[in-house]
C-alpha positions in Angstrom: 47.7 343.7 173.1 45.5 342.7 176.0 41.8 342.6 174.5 43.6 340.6 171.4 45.2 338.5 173.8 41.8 337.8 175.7 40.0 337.3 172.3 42.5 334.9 171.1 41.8 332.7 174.4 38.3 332.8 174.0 38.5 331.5 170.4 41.2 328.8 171.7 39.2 328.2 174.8 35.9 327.6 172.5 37.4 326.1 169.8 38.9 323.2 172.7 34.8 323.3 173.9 34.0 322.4 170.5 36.3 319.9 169.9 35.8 318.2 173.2 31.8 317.9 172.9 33.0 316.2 169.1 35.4 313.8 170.3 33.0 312.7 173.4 30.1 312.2 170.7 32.3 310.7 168.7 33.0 308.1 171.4 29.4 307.5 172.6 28.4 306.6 168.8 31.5 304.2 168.6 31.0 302.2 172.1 28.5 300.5 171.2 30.3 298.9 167.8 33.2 298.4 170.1 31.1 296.1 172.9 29.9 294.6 170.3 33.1 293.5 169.0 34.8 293.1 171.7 31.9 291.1 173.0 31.9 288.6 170.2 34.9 287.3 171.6 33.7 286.5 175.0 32.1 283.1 176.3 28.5 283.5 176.2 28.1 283.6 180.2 30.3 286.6 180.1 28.8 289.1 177.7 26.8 290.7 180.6 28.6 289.5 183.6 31.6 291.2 182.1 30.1 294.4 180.4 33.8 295.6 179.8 35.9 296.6 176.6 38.9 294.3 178.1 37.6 290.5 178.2 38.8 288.7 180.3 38.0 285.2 178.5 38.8 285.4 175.1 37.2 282.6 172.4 36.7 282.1 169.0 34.0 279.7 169.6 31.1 282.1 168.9 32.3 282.7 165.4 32.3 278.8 164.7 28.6 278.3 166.7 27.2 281.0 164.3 29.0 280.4 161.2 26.8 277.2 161.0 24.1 279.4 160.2 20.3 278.0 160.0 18.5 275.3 159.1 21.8 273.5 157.3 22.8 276.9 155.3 26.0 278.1 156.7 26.6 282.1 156.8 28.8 282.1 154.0 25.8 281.4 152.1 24.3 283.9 153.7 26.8 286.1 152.7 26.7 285.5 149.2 23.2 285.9 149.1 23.5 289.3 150.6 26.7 290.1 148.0 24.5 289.0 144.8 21.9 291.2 145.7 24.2 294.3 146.4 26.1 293.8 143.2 22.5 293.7 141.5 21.1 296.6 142.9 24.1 298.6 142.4 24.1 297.7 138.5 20.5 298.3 138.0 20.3 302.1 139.8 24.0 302.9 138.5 22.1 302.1 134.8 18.7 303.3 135.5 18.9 306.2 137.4 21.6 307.5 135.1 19.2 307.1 132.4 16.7 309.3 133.7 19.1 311.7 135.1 20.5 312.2 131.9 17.0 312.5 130.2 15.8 314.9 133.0 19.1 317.2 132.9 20.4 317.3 129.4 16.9 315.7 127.0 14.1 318.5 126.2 10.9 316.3 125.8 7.1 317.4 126.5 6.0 317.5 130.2 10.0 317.1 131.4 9.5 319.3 134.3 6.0 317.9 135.1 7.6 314.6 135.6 10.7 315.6 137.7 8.3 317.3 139.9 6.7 314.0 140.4 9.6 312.0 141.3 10.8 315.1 143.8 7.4 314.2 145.2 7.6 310.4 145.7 10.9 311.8 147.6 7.9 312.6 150.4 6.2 310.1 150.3 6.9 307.7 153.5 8.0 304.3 152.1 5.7 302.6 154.3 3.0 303.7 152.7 3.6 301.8 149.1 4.1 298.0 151.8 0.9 296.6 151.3 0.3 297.9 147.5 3.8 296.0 146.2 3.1 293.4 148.6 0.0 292.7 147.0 1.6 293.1 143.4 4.9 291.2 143.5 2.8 288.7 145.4 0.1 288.5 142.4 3.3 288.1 139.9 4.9 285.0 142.1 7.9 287.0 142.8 7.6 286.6 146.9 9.9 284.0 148.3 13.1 285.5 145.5 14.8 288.3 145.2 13.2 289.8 142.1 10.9 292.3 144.5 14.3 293.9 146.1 16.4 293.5 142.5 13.7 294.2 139.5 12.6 297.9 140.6 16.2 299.1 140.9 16.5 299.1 137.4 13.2 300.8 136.6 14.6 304.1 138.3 12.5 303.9 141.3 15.1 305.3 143.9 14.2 309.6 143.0 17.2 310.3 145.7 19.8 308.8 143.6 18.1 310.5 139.9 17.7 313.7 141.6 21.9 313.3 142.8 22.8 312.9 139.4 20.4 315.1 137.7 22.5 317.7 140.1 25.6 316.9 139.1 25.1 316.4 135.4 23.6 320.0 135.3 27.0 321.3 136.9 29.0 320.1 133.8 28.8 322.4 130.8 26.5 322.0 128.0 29.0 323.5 126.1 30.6 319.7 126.1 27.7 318.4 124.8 27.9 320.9 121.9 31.5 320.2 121.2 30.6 316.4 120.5 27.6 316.9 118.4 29.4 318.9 116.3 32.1 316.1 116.0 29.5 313.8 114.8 28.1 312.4 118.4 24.8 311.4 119.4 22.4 311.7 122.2 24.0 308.0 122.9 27.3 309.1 122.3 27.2 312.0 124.6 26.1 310.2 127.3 28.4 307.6 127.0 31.7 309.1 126.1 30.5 312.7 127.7 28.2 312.7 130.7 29.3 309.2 132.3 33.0 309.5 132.6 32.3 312.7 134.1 29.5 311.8 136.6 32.0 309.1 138.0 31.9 310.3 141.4 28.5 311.1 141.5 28.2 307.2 140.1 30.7 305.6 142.6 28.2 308.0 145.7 25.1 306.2 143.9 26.7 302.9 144.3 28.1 303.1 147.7 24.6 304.4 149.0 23.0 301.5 147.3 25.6 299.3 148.3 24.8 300.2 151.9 21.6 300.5 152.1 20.8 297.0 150.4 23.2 295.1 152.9 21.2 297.1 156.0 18.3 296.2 154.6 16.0 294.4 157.1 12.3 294.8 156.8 12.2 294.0 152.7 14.4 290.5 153.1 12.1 289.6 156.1 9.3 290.4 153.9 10.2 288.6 150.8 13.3 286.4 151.7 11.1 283.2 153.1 13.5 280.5 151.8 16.2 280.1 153.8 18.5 279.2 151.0 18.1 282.9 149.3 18.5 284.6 153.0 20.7 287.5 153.5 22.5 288.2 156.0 20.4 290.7 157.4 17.5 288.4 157.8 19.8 285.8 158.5 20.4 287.7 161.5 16.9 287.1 162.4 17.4 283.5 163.3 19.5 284.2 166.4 16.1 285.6 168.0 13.5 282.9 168.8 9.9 283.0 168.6 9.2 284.3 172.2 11.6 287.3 171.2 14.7 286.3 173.3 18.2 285.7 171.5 19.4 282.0 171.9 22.9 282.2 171.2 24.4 285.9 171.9 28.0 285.4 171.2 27.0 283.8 168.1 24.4 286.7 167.2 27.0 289.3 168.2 30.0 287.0 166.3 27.9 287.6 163.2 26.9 291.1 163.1 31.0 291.9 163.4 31.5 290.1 160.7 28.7 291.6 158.5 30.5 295.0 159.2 33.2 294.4 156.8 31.7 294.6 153.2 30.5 298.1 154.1 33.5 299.1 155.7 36.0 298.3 153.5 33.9 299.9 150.5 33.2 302.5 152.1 36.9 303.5 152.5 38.0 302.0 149.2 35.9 304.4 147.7 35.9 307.3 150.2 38.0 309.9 147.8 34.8 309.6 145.1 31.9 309.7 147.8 33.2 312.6 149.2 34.1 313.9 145.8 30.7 313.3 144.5 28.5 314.6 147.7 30.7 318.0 147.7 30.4 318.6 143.6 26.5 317.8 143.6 24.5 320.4 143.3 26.7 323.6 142.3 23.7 324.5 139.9 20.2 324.5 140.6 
């Protein structure tokens, strides 16, 4: 019993390891969300005086100074703004890159494979590449200064990562569904709409998280297009805090702010946690 004894400590001793490095990661990535929040409490002379996790001034004030927002628009503009533009995205690639995943995994048309290859290959291509050339063309339509550059392409299936997710996951659900409803009188229509979409749920709630999240975080688009103060989101609202030699004015008000734009994301994210997880594990079962 001695060498199983020895092995089982080893496995107990490197299983501790492991879950030691985890849990010290783990708090490294959330200190700096935690100073932050706890920070936004803190008088404004204190936030690096008093580098601590236990203030010891504690105000509200910073959340009043910055909920006044810029240039006479309060933050809960701001975060309207940011909300409309979320919800829009999320309806146009939930639509649209359904569409095309659907036509790409279930339709047979000519060059099918020729164009999924394509859109696997704008997956490559860096997105800072395409700047200046959409620049140039939403500028030449009048579109720069509203939110039709950030809202308009998401439902002309221009995000490949989220038509290649469900293209994935409607090829792990049997054809042999699709069958069973044309015979019953469905149509292409039909099946996608009674078949394929009920099904691809979480895969759909996954595209909308994702799109969710990455509109809100969105920073260099809103400062690029977002000029009017009264369309701002909150992410370029943001911006304001930091004045024009690069310094932040008003800390506890800048810090006050980002906690609060934390919370849309957060709470969807674990609203809807059971279908992300549900739709990242059952995508891609079939190549």
């Amino acid at each position: 019993m001695g060498p199983v004894n020895d092995m089982r400590a080893r496995i107990a001793a490197r299983h501790s390891l492991t879950h030691l490095f985890i849990i010290v990661l783990g708090l490294l990535m959330i200190y700096p969300i935690a100073w932050m929040i706890v920070s936004s409490f803190k008088p404004n002379n204190m936030i690096f005086s008093d580098p601590g996790l236990i203030p010891k001034s504690v105000t509200i004030e910073n959340y009043i100074t910055g909920w006044k927002g810029y240039a006479g628009v309060t933050f809960g503009k701001f975060f309207i703004n940011s909300l409309f533009m979320c919800a829009m995205a999320v309806i146009g690639n939930v639509i649209a890159c359904t569409m095309a995943a659907y036509a790409f995994a279930r339709l047979d048309f000519v060059g099918r494979r020729f164009w999924f290859a394509i859109m696997l290959i704008t997956l490559m291509l860096p997105g800072h590449v395409t700047i200046v050339p959409r620049y140039i063309l939403f500028n030449t339509f009048g579109w720069v200064g509203s939110y039709l550059p950030i809202i308009v392409p998401k439902f002309l299936a221009t995000d490949a990562f989220f038509v290649f997710l469900l293209v994935q996951f409607i090829r792990s659900l049997p054809k042999e569904l699709d069958e069973a409803a044309i015979i019953d009188g469905c149509s292409k229509i039909g099946v996608f709409t009674r078949i394929i979409v009920p099904l691809a749920l979480p895969a759909l709630v996954t595209t909308a998280l994702f799109t969710f999240l990455w509109t809100w975080d969105d920073f260099f688009n809103h400062l690029l297009y977002l000029t009017n103060p009264q369309i701002f989101s909150v992410s370029r609202a943001l911006r304001t805090f930091v004045g024009d030699a690069g310094a932040v004015s008003n800390w506890g008000g800048a810090l006050a702010m980002s906690t609060l734009s934390m919370l849309p994301p957060f709470i969807l994210f674990f609203a809807l946690q059971k279908y992300f997880v549900q739709g990242i594990t059952t995508t891609g079962l079939k190549g």
